[in-house]
N, C-alpha and C positions, 0 to 999 in steps of 0.2 A: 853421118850425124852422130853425136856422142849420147850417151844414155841424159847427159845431163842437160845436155839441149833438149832430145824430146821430152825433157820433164821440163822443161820452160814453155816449150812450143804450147805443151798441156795445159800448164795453170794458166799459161795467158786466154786457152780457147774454150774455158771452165767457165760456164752462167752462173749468174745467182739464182734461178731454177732448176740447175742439176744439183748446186752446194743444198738447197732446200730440201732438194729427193733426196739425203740422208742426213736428218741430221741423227746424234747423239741419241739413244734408245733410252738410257739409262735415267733416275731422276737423283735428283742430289740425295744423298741418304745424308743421316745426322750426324754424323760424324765426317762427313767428309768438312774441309775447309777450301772456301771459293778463294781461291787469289783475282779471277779474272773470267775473261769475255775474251774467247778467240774472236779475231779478225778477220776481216772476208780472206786475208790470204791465207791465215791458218786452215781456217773451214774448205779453201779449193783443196790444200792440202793433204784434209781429212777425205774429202772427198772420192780425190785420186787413189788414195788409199783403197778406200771402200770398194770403189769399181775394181782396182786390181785384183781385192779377195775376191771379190766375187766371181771375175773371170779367171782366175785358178781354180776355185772350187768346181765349175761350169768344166772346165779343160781335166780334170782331175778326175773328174767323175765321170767322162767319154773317155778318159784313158783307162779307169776299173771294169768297165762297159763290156770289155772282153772286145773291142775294137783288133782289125788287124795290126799282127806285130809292128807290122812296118808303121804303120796309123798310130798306133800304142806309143811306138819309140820318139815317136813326131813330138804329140801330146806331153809325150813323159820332158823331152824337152821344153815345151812352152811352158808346163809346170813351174820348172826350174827355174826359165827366165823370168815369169809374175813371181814366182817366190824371189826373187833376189829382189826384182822391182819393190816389190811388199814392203820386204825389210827394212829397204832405205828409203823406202818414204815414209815408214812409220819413226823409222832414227830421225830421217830430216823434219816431223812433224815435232818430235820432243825437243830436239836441239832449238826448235825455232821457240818453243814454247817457254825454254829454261832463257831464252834470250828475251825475249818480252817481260817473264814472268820472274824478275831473278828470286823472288823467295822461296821458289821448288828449287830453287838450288838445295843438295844437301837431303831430301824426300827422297826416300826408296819409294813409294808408290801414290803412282800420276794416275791421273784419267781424264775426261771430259764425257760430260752429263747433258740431260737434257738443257735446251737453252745455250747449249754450245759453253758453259762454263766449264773452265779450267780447275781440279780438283786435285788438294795430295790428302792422305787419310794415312792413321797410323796401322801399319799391321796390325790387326786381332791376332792376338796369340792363342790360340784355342788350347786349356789343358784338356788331354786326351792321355790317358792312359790304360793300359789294359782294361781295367774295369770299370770304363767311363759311361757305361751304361748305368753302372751302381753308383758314381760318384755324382751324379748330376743330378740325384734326388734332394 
């Protein structure tokens, strides 16, 4: 089976009680701009997400643990493999979002908030310079 079946096999066997057990932490701040409401297939998406960090962080921290080498090099791979997983499903959750959402087209910086809202916000450019302790008076 191909990595991209078992990530179909997934989102088809993903409740709307597990997509609930995480949602979005975050609340909209004021400057963010809402475009949208992910979709129950976004949200399985996030979700999948979610469980994969978690189960790297879970594998990653039994492989620091001082586990046996042999144990250690296991772990160190399953790392690898949730971390690849990770990445492309947090790609395939933006690519789905810029496709639903075409006004984040062109946004350097995306997120999703509580309420499951879709969010871009303008970078804050913070001036900071050597003596930004003195300048901020």
């Amino acid at each position: 089976m191909t990595w991209l079946n078992t990530i179909q096999a997934a989102l088809t066997g993903v409740t709307t009680a597990e997509v609930n057990s995480t949602p979005p932490e975050y609340p909209v701040c004021k400057h963010d701009h809402v475009v949208g409401i992910a979709n129950h297939e976004l949200r399985k998406l996030y979700f999948l997400f979610r469980q994969n960090l978690k189960e790297s962080k879970v594998a990653m921290e039994a492989a620091k643990a001082g586990q046996l080498s042999h144990n250690r090099k296991t772990l160190l791979k399953e790392v690898q493999r949730l971390t690849g997983s990770q990445d492309a499903l947090w790609e395939m959750f933006w690519a789905s979002c810029l496709h639903d959402f075409p006004e984040l087209l062109g946004k350097q910086c995306l997120t999703i908030r509580q309420g499951w809202k879709i969010v871009w916000y303008e970078q804050q450019e913070e001036r900071r310079t050597f003596f930004h302790h003195i300048d901020d008076d």
